[in-house]
N, C-alpha and C positions, 0 to 999 in steps of 0.2 A: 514665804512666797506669796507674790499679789494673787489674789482671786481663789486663791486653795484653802480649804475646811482644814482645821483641827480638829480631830477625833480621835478620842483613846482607844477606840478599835479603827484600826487600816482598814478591814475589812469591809465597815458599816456605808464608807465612799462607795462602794460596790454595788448597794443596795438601795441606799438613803433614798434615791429621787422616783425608784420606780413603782410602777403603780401595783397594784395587787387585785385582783380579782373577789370581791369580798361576796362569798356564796351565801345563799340564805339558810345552811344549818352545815354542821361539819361535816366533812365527807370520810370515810373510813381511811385510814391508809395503808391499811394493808392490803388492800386489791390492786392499789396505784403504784405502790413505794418497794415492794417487797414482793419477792417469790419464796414460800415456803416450803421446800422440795422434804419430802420422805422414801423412805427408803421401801421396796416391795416385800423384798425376800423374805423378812421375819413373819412376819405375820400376815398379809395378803395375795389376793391368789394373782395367776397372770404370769405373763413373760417378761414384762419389761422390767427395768431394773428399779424406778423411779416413778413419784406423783406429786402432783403439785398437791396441797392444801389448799381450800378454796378460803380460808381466813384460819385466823388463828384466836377467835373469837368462837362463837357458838357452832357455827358452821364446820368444826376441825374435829367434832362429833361426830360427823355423817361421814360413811365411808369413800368416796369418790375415787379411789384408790384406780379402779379400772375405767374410769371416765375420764380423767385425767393422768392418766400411766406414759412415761416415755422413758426411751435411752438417753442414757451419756455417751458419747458428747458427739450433737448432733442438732445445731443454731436453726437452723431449719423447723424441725419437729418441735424445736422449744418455743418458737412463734408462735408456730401452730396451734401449742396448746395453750400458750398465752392468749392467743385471741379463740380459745372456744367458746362456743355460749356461753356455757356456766360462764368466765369470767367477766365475756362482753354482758350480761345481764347483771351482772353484780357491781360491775363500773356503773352502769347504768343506772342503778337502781340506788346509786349516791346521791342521784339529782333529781330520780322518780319517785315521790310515797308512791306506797302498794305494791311497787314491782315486786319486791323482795318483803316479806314481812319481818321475816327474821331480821334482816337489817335495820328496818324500819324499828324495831323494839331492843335494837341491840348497841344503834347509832347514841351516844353521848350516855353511857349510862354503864354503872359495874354491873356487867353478866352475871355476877355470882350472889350479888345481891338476892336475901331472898324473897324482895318485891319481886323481884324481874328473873327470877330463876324458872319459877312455875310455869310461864309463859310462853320462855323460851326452849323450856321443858317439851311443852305440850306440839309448839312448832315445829321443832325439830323432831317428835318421833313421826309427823308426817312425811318428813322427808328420808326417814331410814326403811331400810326392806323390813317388810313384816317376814317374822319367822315360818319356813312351812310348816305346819303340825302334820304328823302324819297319822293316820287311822292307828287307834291300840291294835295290838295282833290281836286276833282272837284263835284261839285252840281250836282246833276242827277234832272231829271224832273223843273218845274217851281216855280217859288218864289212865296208865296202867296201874298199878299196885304192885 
């Protein structure tokens, strides 16, 4: 046919001419592309059934389980929790250095590396609860015999 491309992908017509947005470092894709949903019941506390994961990167260490918790099946509250902070700062923070450190030391590089483990080691236990210690008991009055 006059004026029509041969390509061994059909598909590539679709694509070929358009422009592309070329950013200045890679942006994560799993806060854009993907919902990582977990489960409550087994192991975390709360009523809802569900929580998103806020990446499945370093960040899938820290428990968010009750900052991010919702029901099935409910389009509405799914938004919602789509657009909570935690995620609207972690989109964000694709296109921001600083916003997010962890990000920032986690973008274009193997997590498990052990350059980049200690690091993100040490990041990350800022963002988890410290444990509460409680006072030892101490014994009041005398031990019997």
């Amino acid at each position: 046919m006059p004026g029509s491309r041969k390509t061994a992908n059909p598909v590539a017509l679709l694509v070929d001419d358009l422009a592309y947005e070329q950013l200045p470092r890679p942006n994560c894709p799993q806060i854009w592309q993907t919902a990582s949903v977990g489960a409550r019941f087994r192991v975390h506390e709360g009523t809802a059934s569900h929580f998103l994961y806020p990446c499945l990167g370093p960040l899938c260490t820290v428990d968010y389980s009750k900052d991010l918790a919702f029901d099935f099946p409910d389009a509405t509250g799914f938004l919602a929790l789509w657009n909570h902070p935690i995620f609207v700062k972690l989109r964000t923070a694709q296109r921001t250095l600083g916003l997010s450190p962890v990000c920032d030391v986690c973008r274009g590089c193997d997590t498990r590396h052990p350059s980049t483990f200690a690091t993100l080691n040490t990041l990350l236990a800022a963002l988890r609860p410290q444990p509460v210690l409680l006072p030892s008991p101490q014994l009041i009055g005398r031990i019997s015999r």
